[in-house]
Residue, then its C-alpha position, 0 to 999 in steps of 0.5 A: x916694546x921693552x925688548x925693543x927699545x921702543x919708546x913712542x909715548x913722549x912727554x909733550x912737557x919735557x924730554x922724556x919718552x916711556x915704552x908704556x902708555x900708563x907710565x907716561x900718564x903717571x909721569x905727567x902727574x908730575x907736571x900737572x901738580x895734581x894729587x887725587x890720591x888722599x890718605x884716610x887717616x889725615x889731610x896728607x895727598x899724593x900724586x902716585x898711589x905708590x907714595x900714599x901707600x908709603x906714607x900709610x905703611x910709614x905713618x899710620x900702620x902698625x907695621x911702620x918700623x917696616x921700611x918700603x922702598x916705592x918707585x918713583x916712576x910708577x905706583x910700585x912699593x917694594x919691601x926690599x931695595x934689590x927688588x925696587x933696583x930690578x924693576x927700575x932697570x926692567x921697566x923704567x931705566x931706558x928712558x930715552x931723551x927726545x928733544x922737544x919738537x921732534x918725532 
């Protein structure tokens, strides 16, 4: 589906549409408000895994002058912005837009 185009996992909330299945039910966290995702060092909670482990590495790690550059998209953290880029244009940039009630 990725080298196709393909895109048959819709959101039912908004416009969006995903080429995987685990990366729609990420998006639709969004929605929900839900953040089963709690950190172990204070009250803090995440929607994405991505971002608690942003928040560890920014917040509580000895390694936090470090910066991590986390995909919004999906649970990804990357050390460099180039590889955040290149796995935003591989996996997430063709999202296509389809009005709600079609299909």
């Amino acid at each position: 589906r990725i080298h196709t185009g393909e895109r048959p996992y819709k959101c039912t909330h908004c416009n969006k549409a995903f080429n995987q299945k685990v990366v729609l039910q990420t998006h639709m966290v969004k929605h929900t408000g839900e953040k089963p995702h709690l950190c172990m060092f204070c009250p803090a909670s995440f929607s994405q895994k991505g971002n608690l482990h942003s928040h560890v590495q920014r917040v509580h790690s000895e390694t936090k002058g470090v910066p991590l550059f986390p995909c919004l998209d999906c649970s990804c953290v990357f050390k460099k912005l180039g590889s955040l880029n290149a796995h935003i244009s591989k996996m997430h940039i063709s999202v296509i837009e389809v009005p709600l009630g079609t299909s």
